[in-house]
N, C-alpha and C positions, 0 to 999 in steps of 0.2 A: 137361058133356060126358059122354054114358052111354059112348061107347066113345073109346079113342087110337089113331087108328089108323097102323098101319106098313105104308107098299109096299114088295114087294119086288119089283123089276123086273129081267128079266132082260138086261145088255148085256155080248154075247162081246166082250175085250180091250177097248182104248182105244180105242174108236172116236169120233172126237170128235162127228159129227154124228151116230150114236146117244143117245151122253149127253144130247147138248143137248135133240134131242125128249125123250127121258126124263124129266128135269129139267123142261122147260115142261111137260109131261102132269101129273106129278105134284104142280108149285105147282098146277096146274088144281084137280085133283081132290084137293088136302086144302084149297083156300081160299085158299092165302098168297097174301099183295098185297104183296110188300117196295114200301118208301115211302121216301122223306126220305135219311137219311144210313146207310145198311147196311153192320153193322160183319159182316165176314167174319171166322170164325176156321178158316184148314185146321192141319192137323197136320204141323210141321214139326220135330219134336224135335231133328233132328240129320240132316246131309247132307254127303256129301262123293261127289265125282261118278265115282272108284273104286270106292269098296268100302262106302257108305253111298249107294244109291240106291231103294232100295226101302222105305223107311220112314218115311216122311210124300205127305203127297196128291198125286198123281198130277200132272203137270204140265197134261194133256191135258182129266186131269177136271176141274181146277180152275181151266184156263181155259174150257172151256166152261159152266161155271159162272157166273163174271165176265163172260161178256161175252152171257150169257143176262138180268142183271141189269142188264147196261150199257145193253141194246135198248130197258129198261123206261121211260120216259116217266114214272112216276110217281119211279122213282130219282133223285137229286140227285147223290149221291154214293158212292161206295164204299171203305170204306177194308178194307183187307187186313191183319189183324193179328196179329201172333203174339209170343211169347219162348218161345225154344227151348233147349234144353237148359243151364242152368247153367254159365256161364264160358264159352259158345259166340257169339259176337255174332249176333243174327238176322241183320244184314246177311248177314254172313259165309254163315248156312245158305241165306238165300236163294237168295243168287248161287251157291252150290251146286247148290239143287234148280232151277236153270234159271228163278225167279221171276222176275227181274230184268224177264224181257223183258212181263211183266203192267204196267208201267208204261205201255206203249204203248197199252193200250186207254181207251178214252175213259172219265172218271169215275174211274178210279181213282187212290188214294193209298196207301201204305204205312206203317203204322203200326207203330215197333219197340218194342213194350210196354215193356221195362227200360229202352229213353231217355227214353217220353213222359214230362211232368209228369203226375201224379196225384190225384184227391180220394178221401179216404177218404169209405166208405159204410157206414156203420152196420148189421150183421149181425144179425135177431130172431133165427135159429134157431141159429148156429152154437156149436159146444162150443169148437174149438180157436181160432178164431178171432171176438173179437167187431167188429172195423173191418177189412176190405181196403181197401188203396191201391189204384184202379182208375183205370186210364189214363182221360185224359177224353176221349178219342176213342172209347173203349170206353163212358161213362159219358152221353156224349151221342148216343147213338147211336139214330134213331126205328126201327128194326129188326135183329135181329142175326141171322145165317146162321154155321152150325157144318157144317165140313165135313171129318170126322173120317176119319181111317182106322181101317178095323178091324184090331185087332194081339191078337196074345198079351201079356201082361205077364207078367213072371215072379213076382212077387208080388201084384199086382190080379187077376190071370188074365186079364182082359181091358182093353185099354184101346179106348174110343170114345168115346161124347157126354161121361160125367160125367169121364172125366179129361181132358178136352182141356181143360180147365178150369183145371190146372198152370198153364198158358201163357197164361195173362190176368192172371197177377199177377208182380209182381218177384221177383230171387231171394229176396232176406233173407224176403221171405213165402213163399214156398214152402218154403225152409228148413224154417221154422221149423215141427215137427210134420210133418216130413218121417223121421218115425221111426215105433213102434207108433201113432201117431195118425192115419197116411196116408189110412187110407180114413176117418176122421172128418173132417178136412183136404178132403177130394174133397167131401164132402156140405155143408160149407160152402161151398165157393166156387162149388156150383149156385145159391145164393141170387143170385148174379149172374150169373155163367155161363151162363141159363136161355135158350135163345135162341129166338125164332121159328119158325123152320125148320132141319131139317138135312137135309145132303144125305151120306149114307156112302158113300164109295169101300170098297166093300168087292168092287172087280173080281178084285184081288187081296189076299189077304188076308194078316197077317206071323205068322208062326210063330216057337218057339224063343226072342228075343230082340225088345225093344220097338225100340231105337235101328237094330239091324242086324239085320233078322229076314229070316229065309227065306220067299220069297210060294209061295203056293199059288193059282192061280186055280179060283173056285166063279163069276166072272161076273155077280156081283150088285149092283144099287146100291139101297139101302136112301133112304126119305125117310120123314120125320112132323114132328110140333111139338111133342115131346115128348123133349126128353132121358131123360129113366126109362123110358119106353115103347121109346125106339129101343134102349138096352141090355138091357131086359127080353129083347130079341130075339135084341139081337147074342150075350149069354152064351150062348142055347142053340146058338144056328146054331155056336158054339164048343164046345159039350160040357158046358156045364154049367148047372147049375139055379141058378135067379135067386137064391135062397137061398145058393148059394155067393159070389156077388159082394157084399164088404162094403160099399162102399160104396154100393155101389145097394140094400141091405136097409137102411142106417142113412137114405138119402134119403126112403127111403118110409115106417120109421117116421118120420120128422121130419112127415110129410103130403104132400110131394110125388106128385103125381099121375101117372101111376096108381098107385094102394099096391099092387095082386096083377096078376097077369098077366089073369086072366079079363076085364080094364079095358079089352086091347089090341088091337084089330083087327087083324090081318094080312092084306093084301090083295097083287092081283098075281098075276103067272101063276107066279111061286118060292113054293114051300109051304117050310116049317120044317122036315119031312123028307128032302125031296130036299136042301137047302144044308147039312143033316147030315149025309150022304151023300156032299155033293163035299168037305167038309170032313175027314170021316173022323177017324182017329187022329189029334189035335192035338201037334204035334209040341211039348213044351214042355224040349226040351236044357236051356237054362239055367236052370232054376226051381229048381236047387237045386247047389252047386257042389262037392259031395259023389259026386255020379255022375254026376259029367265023367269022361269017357276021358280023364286026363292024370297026372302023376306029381304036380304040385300038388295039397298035401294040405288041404283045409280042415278045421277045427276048430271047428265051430258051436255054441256053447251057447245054452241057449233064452233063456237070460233078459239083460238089459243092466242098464242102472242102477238103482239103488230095488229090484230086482225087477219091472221092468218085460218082459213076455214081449214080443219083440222079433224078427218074421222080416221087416220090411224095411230102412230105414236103410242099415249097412253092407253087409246081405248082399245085398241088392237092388244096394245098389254095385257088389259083387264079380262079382256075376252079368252085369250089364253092361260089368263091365268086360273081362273075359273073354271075351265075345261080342264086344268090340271087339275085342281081338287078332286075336282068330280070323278075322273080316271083315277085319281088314289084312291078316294073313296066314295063309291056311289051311295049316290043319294046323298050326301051330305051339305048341298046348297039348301034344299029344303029345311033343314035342322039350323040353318046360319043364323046369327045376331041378326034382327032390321038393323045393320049399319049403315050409313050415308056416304055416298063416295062420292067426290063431287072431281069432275074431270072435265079442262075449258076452263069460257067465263060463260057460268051458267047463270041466267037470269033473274032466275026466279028466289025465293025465299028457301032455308034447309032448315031444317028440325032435328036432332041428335036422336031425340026420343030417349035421353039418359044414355046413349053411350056416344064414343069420338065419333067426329065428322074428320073424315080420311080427305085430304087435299091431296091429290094425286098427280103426281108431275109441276115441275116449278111454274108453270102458268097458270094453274088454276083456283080457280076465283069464283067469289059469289058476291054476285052484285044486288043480292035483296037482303035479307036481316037473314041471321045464321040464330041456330039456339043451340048453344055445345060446344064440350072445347075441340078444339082443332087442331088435328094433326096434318104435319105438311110431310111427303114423303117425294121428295125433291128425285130430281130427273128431266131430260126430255131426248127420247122417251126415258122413263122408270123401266128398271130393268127387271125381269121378271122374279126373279131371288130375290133381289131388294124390295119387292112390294109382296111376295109370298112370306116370308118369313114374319114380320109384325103382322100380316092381314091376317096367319091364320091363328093368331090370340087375340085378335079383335075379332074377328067373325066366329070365333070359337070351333075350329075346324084341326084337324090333322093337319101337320106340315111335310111333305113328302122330301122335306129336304133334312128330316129328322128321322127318316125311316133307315132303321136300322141293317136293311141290306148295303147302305149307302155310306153309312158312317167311317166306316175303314177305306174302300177301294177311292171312293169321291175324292177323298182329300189327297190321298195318294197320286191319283190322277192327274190331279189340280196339278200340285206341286210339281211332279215331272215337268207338266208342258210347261209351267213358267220357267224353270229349269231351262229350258231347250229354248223357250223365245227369248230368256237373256241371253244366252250364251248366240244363238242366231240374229240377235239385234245391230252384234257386232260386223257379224258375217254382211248386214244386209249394207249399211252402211260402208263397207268396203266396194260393196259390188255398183255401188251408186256415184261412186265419186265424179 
């Protein structure tokens, strides 16, 4: 293939019988023929039908999507799959982002990646990883459809095709190299990840924070058969050059095609300047938790264990974690304790100021005089419930993990899925022998 190419079409709001023409023009005119059993992955990190609605795939887009696929004749089956945010049950986000009722359309199944059994798949290119456990709904799948939201990340810069990628594998994988390795972690698990077609909700686009981000509409829905190619695009249409996105520089040296942008066709009545334009100043608040408006002091050293230089892990933590508050309860950083978080080996001298100094993740260290006692809140990274729940009686904040819509269905949820991953634990290790 001399060129990759990427549409950008333009469709104002959710309209859903826009989309769907959109969507069928667009399989038209790059080729796709989904066939056989089409594994669907949207972008579902995290939902809660408050104050977490804006930050995974569109309900509207993503069923005219589904049932653009469902009309297809050549289709068998559809399976719908996702794992979403760590200690989250996909059920659970589901039934939040209003999924549930995609059961209704003909062909489809739902697939909750961290219950299904698993086989691993042997990795040629990856560094951090050389087997992923891959659901085998995911693994037997004769076509796969990505259909990402475009967001801000606070330490990716951007997430789209290559990180939706996270959510095809289980925790303890994703964990692990879920530190300075992240974006080498993301460029492996495109060796699997790589899908057929994607379709980008990027109608409205998230700002600020990945899990609860602020939308911006620009009106665009992006398509290609190219994950490197569709982010080659989404970066700029965000502000920045394809060279700043690490993991999309380390997929392409790897070979992933396109390796330079002159590869990528951009087609459509949306040019790459104009969606610069409705995008503007990228609002990125949380990317760094040092120049928050709040009395919460962070203490960021550069480096973590070994001397390992280290800006996601914990602080990517924090940074999320914090934009959750805030999406529970606005305004509420400004109201916080001055508490001290100290994340790294940070160099300089902490001060308590009369309340605990927060040691955040097991690496973290101060190597000048401390005044306060210290709390260590182990991890690497800390997982976002485990550092929410005590932080927000130190910081003196709402805990949104005590919110009473949550209290009955959350646990509920919980418990199912681990249900279902013991009971498939069995299953995975049969199929692996």
């Amino acid at each position: 293939m001399d060129k990759y190419p990427v549409l950008l079409r333009e469709v104002v709001g959710y309209d859903y019988s826009k989309i769907r023409e959109t969507l069928r023009s667009g399989m038209s005119e790059l080729g796709a023929r989904p066939h056989g059993r089409v594994f669907v992955k949207p972008n579902v990190i995290f939902a809660h039908k408050r104050y977490a609605t804006n930050g995974y795939t569109n309900r509207v887009f993503l069923r005219a999507l589904l049932e653009e696929l469902s009309e297809r004749s050549e289709v068998e089956r559809i399976i719908l799959g996702e794992h979403c945010a760590v200690t989250v049950p996909t059920r659970y986000a589901f039934r939040e982002a209003g999924y549930n009722e995609f059961k209704a359309i003909p062909k489809v199944r739902f697939s909750y990646i961290e219950e299904e059994p698993k086989i691993f798949v042997e990795l040629k290119k990856g560094t951090v990883h050389k087997k992923l456990p891959v659901a085998r709904t995911l693994h037997e799948a004769d076509y796969k459809v990505w259909a990402p939201k475009l967001k801000h990340h606070a330490t990716a810069k951007i997430t789209c095709a290559l990180k939706l990628n996270l959510g095809i594998v289980d925790s303890r994988t994703r964990l692990y190299g879920h530190d300075w390795h992240l974006e080498e972690q993301i460029a492996d698990f495109y060796e699997v990840g790589n899908p057929d077609f994607l379709a980008v909700d990027a109608i409205q686009i998230g700002e600020q924070a990945e899990l609860v981000p602020k939308v911006k509409q620009i009106n665009c829905v992006m398509m290609g058969t190219s994950g490197v190619a569709i982010d080659s695009v989404a970066a700029r249409i965000m502000g920045f050059e394809t060279g700043e996105i690490n993991h999309l520089r380390i997929a392409r040296e790897r070979g992933w095609e396109p390796t330079t942008d002159d590869k990528v066709e951009i087609r459509g009545e949306l040019g790459l300047e104009e969606l610069r334009k409705r995008v503007g100043k990228l609002d990125r608040t949380f990317h760094d938790p040092r120049e928050l408006d709040t009395p919460i002091r962070s203490y960021v050293g550069a480096y973590a264990r070994d001397g390992h230089e280290c800006k996601v892990g914990c602080l990517n933590m924090l940074d999320t974690s914090l934009s959750i508050f805030n999406a529970y309860d606005p305004g509420c950083l400004k109201r916080a304790r001055p508490v001290a978080v100290v994340i790294g080996e940070y160099e300089g001298d902490v001060d308590g100021r009369g309340y605990p100094i927060i040691m955040l993740g097991s690496c973290a260290k101060v190597k000048g005089k401390t005044k306060g006692l210290k709390i260590r809140i182990p991890g690497c990274p800390v997982l976002v419930p485990f550092f929410i729940m005590p932080a927000a009686l130190i910081f003196g904040l709402k805990s949104p993990y005590l919110d009473p819509s949550a209290l009955l269905p959350f646990p509920y949820y919980l418990a199912v899925s681990y249900m279902h991953k013991s009971v498939n634990w069995f299953r995975t290790r049969q199929l692996n022998r």
